[in-house]
N, C-alpha and C positions, 0 to 999 in steps of 0.2 A: 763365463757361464759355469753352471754346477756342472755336474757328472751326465754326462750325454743316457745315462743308464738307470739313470734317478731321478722320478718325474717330480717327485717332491722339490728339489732343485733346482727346475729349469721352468722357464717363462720364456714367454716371446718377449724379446727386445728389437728395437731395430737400429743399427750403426752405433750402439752404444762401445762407449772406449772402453769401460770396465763392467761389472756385474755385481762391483759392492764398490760402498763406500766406506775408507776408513775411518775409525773414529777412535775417539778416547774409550774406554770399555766402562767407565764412571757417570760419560757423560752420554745426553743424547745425541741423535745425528744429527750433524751439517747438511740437512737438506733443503735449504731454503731457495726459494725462483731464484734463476739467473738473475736476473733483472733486481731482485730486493720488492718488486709491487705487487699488487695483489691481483694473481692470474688464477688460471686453473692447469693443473696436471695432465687436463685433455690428452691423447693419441694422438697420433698426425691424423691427414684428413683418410680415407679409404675404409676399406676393413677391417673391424675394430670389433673389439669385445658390444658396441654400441648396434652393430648392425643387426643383432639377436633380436636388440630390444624395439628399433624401428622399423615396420615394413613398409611402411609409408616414409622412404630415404628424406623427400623433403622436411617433413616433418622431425625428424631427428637434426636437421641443419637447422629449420628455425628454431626450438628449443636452445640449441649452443649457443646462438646469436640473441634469442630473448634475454635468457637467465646468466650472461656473462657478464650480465654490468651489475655492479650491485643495488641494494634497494635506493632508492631516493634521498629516506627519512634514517639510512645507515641503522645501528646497532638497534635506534629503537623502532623501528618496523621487525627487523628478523625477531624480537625480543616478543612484539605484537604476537606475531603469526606462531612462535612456538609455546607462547600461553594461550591462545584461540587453541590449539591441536591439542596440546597433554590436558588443555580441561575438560575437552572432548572424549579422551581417553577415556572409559567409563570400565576397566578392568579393574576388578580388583587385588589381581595379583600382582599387577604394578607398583600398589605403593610401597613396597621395598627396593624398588631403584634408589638407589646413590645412598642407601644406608649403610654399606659396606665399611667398616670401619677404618679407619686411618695406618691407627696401629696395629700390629698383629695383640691377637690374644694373651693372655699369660700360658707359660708353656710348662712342663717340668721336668722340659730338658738340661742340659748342663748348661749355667749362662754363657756357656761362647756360644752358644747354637745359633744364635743371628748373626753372627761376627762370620762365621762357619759359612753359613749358608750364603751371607751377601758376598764371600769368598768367590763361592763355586759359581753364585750368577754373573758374577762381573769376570770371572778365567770365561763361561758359555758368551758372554755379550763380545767377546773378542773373535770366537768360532768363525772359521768359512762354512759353508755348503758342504755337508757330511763329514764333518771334523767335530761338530754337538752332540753325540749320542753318547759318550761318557758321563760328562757332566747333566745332560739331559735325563738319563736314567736316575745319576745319584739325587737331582731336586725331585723327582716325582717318588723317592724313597723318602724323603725325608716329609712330604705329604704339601697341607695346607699351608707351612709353617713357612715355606718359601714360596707361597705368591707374594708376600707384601715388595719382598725384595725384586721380586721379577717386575712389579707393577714401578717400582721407585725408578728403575734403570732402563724401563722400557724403550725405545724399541731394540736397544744394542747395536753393534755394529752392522750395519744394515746388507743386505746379499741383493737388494734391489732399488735404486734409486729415483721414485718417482717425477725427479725432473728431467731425468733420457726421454728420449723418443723412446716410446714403447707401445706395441699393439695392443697387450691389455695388461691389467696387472696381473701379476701372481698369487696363488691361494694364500692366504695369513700364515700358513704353515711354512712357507716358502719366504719370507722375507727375514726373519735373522733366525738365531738361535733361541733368542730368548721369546719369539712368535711361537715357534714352533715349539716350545715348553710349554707354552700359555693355553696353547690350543692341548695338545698332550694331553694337561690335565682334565680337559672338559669343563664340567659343570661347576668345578669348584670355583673356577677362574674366574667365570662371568660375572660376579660381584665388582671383580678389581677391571674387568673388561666395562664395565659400565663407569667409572671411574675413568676411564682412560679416556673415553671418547666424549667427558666434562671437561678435560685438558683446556687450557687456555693455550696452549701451542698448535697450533694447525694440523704440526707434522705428527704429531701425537695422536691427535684424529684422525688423519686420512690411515696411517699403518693400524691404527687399533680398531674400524673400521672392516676391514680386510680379516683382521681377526677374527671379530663377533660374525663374519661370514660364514666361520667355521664352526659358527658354536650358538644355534638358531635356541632362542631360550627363550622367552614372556617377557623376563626382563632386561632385555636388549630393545625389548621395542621402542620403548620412549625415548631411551636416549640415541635411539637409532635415528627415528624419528624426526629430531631436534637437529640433527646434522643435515638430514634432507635438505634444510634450509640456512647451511653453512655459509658466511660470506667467502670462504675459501671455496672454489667450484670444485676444484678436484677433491675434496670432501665429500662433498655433497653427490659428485655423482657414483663415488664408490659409497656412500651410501645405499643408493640404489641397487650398487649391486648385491651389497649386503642382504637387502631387503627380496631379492630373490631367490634369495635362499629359506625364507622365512615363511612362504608362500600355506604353507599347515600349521602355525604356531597359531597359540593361544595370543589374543588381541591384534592379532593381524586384521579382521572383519571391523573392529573399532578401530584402528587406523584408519582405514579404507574411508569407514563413516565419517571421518575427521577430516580428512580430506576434502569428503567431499562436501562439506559444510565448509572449507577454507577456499575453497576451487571457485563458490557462487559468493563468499560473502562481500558483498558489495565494498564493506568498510576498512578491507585490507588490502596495502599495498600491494600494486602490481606484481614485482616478482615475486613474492610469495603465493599468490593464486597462480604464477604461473608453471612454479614450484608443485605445485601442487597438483597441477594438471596434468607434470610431465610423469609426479610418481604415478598419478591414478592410470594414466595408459603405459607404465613401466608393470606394474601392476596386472593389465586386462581387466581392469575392475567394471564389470558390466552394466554394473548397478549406478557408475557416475553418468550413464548415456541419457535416461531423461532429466538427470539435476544440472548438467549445461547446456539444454535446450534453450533456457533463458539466455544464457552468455552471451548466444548468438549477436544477440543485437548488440554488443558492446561496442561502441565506437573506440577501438584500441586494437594490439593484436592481442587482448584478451578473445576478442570474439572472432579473431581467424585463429587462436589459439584451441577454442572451443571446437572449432568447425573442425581443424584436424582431426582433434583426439577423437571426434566423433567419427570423422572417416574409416579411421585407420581401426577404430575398435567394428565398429557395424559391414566395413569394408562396401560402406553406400554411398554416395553424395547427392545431398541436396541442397549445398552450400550455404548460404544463411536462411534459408527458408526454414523459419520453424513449422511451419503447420505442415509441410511436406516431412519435415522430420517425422511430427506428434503420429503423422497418420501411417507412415509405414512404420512405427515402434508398436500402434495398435494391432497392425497386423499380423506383426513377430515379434514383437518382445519377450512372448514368450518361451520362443526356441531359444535353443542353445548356440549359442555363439558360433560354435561350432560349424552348427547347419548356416548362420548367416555367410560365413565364408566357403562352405562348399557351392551354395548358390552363385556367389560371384565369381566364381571360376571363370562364368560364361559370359560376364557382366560387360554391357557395350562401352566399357571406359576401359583400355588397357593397362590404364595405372592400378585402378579398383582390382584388376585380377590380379596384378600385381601383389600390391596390398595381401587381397585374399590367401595366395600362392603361398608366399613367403611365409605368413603366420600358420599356414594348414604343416608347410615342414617342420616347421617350431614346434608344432605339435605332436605331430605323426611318426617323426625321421624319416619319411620317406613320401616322394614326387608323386612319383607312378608315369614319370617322364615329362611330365606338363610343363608347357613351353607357354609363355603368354599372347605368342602371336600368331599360336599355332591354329591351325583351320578349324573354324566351329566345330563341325560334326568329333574333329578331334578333342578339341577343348572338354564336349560334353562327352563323351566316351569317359575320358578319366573321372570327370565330374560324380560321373555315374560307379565308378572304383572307390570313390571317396564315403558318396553314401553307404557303400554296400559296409565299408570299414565303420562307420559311424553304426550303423545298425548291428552289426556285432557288435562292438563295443557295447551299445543301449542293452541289448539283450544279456549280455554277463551281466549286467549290475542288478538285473530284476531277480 
């Protein structure tokens, strides 16, 4: 592990034998599956960077198990579904994704300056954990002129290996030297960050990925986007968490829409609608709760895949009953999310408060001591804690 003293360094791993992997500093990492087949980087089973995302635990188990196998129809289904979403995309500040140029610029530097510079990346791609701040400082002096070389030798010698058992991954900043250059620079970067996560290399995407987490831009979304539906899982679902960070960016709402036009569209493989349904509830996106009412009826776990997202976001069930859906969204769709889970605090299903509980903490940071099994009168006591917190809240924003 890095420096017990330096959070930028340190990740949760679990029984891992080392905390980097060596490599050539020219070439990229050796981090391919154990095995050579095509798995996912998953966590082991328990508490996980994953359990944030589901309050409904079941629901986060069947997801692993739906979207672990790949599509049916292979390259040209995912191929399908990520032309269905980018043409969806309807931003205009997207269409400079992937224009980024190959080569760098002409410069009127001295001609060794790339000679120079691919020097100083490939001495940082060698770096441990707080041994890059030398060479780190001297690329960010020399400016734009050293991403091309950062993006050629990406990801360096790695400080964290995504095929350990590990509890979650670590921030992009935190996996080599030459991440944490990348991110460094910020804004300039995300051009050759969008570039990275077109890689035809897997391992290129999952660490570049982890990057763009650091560096929430417009145009990350697309190609962020596109990975959601990586045949590589463990891609796909540091995807997601990239995407939680993005949660205020420009074209996140046309995602959203995209989604949720690929979530119902009848004519698109299964794991990609099912892709799609696990971003829109990684998401909270409120707005997919009446567009898979139809789902419902799908003879598949499409429509028990439906049924969840709907649970877990509304914190209701009415299990495939759509017209029990239609009619209590009549009666709250309006309210805010918010109020539908402080409601169910009280809710005579212990799961549903469940549910409710866990995403009010996600919320709030804090309980108010609410126990799920605890005696009515107590349950609604805090209930009653929660509104009062919501109504503050309402009243700042007016």
């Amino acid at each position: 592990m890095g420096s017990d003293t330096n959070s930028d360094s340190t990740y949760l791993i679990k029984n891992a034998p080392s905390d980097r992997v060596e490599t050539s500093p020219s070439d990229a990492p050796l981090s391919d599956p154990p095995d050579g087949r095509w798995r996912t980087s998953a966590p082991p089973p328990g508490e996980s960077l994953e359990s944030k995302w589901w309050p409904d635990r079941d629901l986060g188990k069947a997801f692993r198990r739906w979207t672990s196998i790949p599509p049916a129809r292979g390259d040209a289904a995912r191929a399908v579904a990520i032309k269905f979403l980018v043409e969806h995309l309807s931003v205009s500040e997207l269409t400079a994704v992937g224009t980024a140029p190959r080569t760098p610029a002409p410069v009127v530097e001295p001609p060794d300056l790339a000679a120079r510079v691919r020097e100083m990346v490939v001495r940082l791609g060698t770096h441990g954990p707080n041994e890059e701040a030398p060479d780190l400082s001297a690329l960010l002096a020399v400016g734009g002129d050293a991403l091309p070389a950062l993006r050629d030798l990406f990801p360096g010698r790695l400080w964290f290996n995504r095929w350990e058992p590990h509890v979650q991954p670590p921030p992009g900043r935190s996996i080599s030297g030459l991440c944490r250059t990348m991110v460094a620079f910020g804004e300039p970067a995300v051009p050759y960050v969008v570039e990275l996560l077109k890689s035809e290399d897997p391992e290129i995407r999952y660490y570049a990925t982890l990057v763009a987490a650091e560096l929430p831009h417009p145009l990350l979304v697309e190609p962020l986007a596109a990975t959601l539906f990586d045949d590589d899982q463990g891609v796909s679902r540091s995807a997601l968490y990239a995407f939680e960070e993005f949660h205020e960016q420009d074209g996140i709402d046309e995602l959203k829409k995209s989604l949720r036009a690929l979530a119902v569209a009848t004519d698109a493989d299964q794991r990609s609608r099912l892709l799609a349904m696990r971003a829109l509830a990684v998401l909270r996106d409120v707005k997919c709760v009446q567009a898979l009412f139809p789902a419902l009826s799908e003879r598949s776990v499409l429509g028990e895949a439906a049924w969840r997202v709907l649970r877990m976001l509304t914190a209701q069930d009415f299990g495939t009953d759509e017209p029990s859906w239609r009619a209590w969204f009549d009666a709250h769709g309006s309210d805010a999310r918010v109020e539908w889970l402080i409601e169910s605090l009280d809710h005579e299903d212990p799961e549903i408060r469940a549910i409710a509980s866990r995403d009010l903490v996600r919320i709030t940071g804090h309980d108010y001591g609410y126990r799920v099994n605890m005696p009515g009168d107590e349950r609604r006591a805090i209930r009653e804690r929660f509104r009062l917190w919501w109504a503050g809240r309402s009243t700042a924003r007016l």
